[in-house]
C-alpha positions as CSV (number, residue, x, y, z in Angstrom):
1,X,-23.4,-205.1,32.7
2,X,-21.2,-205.0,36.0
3,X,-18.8,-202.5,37.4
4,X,-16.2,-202.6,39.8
5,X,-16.7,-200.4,42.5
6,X,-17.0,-196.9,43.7
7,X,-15.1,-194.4,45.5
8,X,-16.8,-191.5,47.2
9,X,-13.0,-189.8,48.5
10,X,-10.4,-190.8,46.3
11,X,-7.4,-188.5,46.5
12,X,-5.3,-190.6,44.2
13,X,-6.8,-190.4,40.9
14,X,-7.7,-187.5,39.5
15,X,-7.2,-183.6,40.8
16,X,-8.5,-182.5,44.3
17,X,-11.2,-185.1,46.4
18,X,-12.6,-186.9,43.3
19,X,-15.8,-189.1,43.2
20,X,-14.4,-192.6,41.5
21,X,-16.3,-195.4,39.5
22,X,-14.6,-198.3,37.9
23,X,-15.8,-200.4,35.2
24,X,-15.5,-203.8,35.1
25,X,-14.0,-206.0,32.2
26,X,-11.0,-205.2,30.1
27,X,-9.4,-206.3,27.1
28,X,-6.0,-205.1,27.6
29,X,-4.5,-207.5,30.4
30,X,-1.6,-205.2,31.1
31,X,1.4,-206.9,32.8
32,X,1.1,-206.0,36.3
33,X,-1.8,-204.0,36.0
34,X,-2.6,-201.7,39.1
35,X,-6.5,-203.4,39.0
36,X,-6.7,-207.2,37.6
37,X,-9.6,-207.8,39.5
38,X,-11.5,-205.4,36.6
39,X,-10.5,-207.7,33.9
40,X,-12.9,-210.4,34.2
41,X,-16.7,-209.0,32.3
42,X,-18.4,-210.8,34.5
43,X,-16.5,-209.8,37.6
44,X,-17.4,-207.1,39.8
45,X,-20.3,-206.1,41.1
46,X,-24.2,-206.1,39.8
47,X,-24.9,-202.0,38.9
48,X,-27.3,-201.5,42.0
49,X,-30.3,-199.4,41.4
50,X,-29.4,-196.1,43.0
51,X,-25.9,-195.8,41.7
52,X,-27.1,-193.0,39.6
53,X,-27.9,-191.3,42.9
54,X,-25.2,-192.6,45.0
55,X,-22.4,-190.7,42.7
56,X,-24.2,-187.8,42.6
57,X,-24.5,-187.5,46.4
58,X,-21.0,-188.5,46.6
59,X,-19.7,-185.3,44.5
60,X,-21.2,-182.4,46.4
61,X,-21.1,-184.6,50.1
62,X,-20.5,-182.1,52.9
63,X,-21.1,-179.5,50.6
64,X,-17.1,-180.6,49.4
65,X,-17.6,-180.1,45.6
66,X,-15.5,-183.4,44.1
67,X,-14.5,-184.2,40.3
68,X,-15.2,-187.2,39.0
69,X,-13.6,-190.0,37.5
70,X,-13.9,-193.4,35.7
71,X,-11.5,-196.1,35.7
72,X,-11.4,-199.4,34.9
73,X,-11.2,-201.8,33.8
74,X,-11.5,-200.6,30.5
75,X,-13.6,-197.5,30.4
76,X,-13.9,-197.5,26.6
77,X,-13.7,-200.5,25.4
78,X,-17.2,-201.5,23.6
79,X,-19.0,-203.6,26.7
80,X,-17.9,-200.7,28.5
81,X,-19.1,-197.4,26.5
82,X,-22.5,-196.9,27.1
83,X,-22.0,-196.9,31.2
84,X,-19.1,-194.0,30.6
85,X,-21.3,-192.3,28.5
86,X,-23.9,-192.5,30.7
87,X,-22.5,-191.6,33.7
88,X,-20.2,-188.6,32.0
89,X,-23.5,-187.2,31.1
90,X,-25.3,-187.8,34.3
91,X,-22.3,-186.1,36.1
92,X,-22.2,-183.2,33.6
93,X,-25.7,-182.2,33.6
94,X,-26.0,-182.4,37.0
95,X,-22.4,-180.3,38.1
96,X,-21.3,-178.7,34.7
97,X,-18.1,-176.9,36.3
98,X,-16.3,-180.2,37.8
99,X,-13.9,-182.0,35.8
100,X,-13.9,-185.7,34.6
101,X,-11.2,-187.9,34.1
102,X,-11.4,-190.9,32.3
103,X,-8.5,-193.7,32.5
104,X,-7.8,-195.6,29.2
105,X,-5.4,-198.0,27.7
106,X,-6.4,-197.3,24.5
107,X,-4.4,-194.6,22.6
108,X,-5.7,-191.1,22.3
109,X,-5.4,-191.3,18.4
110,X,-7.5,-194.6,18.3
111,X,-10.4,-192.9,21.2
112,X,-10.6,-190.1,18.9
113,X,-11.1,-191.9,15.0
114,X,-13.4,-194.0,16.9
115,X,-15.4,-191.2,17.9
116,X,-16.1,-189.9,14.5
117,X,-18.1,-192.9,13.9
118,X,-19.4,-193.6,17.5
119,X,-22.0,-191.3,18.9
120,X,-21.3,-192.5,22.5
121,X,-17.2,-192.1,22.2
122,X,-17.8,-188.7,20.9
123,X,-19.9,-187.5,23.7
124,X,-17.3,-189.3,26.1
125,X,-14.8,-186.7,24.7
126,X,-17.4,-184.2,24.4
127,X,-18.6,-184.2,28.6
128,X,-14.8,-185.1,29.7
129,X,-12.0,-182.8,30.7
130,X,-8.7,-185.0,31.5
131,X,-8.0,-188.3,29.5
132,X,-5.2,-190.3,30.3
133,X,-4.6,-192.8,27.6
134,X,-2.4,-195.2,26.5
135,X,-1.7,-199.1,27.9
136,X,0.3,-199.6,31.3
137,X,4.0,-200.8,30.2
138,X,6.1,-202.5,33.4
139,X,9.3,-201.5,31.9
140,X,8.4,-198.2,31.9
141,X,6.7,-198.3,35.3
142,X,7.3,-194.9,37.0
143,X,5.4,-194.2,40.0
144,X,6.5,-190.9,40.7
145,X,4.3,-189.5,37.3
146,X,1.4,-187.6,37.7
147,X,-2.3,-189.9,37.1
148,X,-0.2,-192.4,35.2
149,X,2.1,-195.8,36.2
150,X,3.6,-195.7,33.4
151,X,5.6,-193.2,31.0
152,X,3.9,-194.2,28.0
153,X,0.7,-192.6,29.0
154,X,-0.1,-189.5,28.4
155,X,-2.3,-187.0,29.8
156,X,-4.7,-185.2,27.6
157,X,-6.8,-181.8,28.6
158,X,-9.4,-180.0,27.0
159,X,-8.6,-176.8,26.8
160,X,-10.8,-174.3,25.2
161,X,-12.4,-177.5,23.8
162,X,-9.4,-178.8,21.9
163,X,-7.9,-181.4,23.4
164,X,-3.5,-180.6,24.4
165,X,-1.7,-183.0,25.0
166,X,0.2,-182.3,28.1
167,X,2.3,-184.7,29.3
């Protein structure tokens, strides 16, 4: 297991200062993908031993409360689960009022049929409070849309714990 790299002050993706970890390894291969450098599973960076503490130092540094989020890579995909599970719980149980965003190019209707058979992908959607989901398209590349390159994605939010689709 690798990942990517973290951000401690990312003002780009997500809502607010946000804390943000990507994974590394992906199965989409997007055209023109924002982050090919994730692609490779055995890219990135060995997990060091005090990431666990690292990101949560990082969200409450300078008593600045951040959100979180995970990127990718592929967040989701199967190499990939158990290190977003992980760390939405970690992040949850340790600052139950910030938000988590999670980055996929799966589609929302795949993440959640998945779930009802996957323990780990349910308590992804369980612990997380934005999704955006859905595969980066060039053609419809569109830079000006909120937490997404392209306008294929869509942005999901639990609200009330049902997840809306809003955008």
């Amino acid at each position: 297991m690798r990942y990517a790299g973290l951000m401690p002050n990312d003002v780009v993706n997500g809502e607010g200062v946000c804390v943000s970890l990507w994974t590394q390894g992906c199965p989409h291969h997007c055209n023109e993908c924002f982050n090919p450098e994730t692609w490779d599973f055995a890219g990135g960076d060995s997990i060091p031993t005090d990431l666990d503490q690292r990101v949560l130092t990082a969200i409450s540094a300078n008593n600045i409360q951040r959100n979180f989020s995970i990127l990718g890579g592929e967040p989701l995909c199967d190499p990939n689960i158990q290190f977003t599970e992980h760390y939405c719980s970690l992040v949850r149980e340790n600052y139950p009022s910030i938000k988590i965003f999670i980055w996929t190019g799966y589609e929302f209707s795949d993440i959640k049929n998945k779930a009802q058979n996957d323990p780990l992908v349910s308590s992804i959607l369980e612990k997380s409070d934005v999704m955006i989901s859905g595969p980066f398209v060039k053609e419809k590349k569109d830079l000006t849309l909120k937490l997404r390159g392209s306008s294929n994605q869509q942005i999901w939010r639990k609200i009330n714990n049902k997840w809306i689709e809003v955008y």
